[in-house]
C-alpha positions as CSV (number, residue, x, y, z in Angstrom):
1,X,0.0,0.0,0.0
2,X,2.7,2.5,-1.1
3,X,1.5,6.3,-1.7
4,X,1.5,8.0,-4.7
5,X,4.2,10.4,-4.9
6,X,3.5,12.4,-7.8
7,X,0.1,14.5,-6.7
8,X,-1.5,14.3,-9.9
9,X,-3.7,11.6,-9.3
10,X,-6.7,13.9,-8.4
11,X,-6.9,11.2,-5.4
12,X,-5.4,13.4,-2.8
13,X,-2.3,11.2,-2.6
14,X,-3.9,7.8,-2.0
15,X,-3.4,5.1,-4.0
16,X,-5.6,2.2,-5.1
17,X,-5.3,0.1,-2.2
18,X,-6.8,2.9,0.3
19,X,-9.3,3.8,-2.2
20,X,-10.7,0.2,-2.0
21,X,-10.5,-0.1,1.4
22,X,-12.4,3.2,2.1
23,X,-15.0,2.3,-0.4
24,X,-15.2,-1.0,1.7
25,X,-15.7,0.5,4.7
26,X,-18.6,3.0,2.7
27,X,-20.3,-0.3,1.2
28,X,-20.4,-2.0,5.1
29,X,-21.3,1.5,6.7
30,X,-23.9,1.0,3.8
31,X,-25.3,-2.4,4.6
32,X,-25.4,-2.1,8.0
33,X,-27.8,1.0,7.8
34,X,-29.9,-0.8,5.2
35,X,-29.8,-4.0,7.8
36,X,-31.1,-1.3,10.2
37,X,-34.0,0.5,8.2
38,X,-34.9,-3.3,7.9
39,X,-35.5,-4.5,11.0
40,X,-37.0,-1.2,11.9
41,X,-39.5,-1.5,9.5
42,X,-40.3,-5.3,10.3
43,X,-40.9,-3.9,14.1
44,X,-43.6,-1.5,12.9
45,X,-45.2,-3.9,10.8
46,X,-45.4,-6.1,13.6
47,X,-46.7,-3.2,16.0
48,X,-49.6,-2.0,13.1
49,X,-50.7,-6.0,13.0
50,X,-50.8,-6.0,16.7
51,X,-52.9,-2.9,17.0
52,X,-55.3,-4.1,13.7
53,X,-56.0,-7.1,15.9
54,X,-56.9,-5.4,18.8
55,X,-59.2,-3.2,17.3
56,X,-60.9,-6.5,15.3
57,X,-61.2,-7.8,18.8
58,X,-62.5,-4.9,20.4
59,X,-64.9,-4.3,17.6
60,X,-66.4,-8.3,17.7
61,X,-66.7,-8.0,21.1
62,X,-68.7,-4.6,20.9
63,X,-70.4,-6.6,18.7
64,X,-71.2,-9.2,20.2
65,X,-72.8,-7.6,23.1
66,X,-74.6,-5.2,21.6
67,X,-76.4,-9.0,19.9
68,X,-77.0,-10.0,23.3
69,X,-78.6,-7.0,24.9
């Protein structure tokens, strides 16, 4: 991972090696975000199917008694 000596890369100096290895850290930094919005988005699906049910419950029981009176 030598450095570029000459400056006229455009690169700031780096060479090819560091590139790569700070677009690998980019592409994890990347995943792990996406991983994130992921798992975020299965908890409020979970939380809207939860609260769906309870208001189908509340609503056959409301129902229901409203039959029976």
């Amino acid at each position: 991972m030598s450095k570029s000596k000459s400056g006229k890369g455009g690169n700031g100096g780096l060479s090819a090696d560091d590139l790569a290895i700070i677009a690998g850290v980019v592409v994890v930094i990347g995943d792990i975000l996406a991983l994130w919005a992921v798992i975020q988005a299965k908890r409020e699906d979970d939380a809207a199917d939860a609260e769906a049910q309870a208001n189908t419950s509340a609503y056959r029981g409301a129902r229901k008694k409203r039959k029976s009176s």
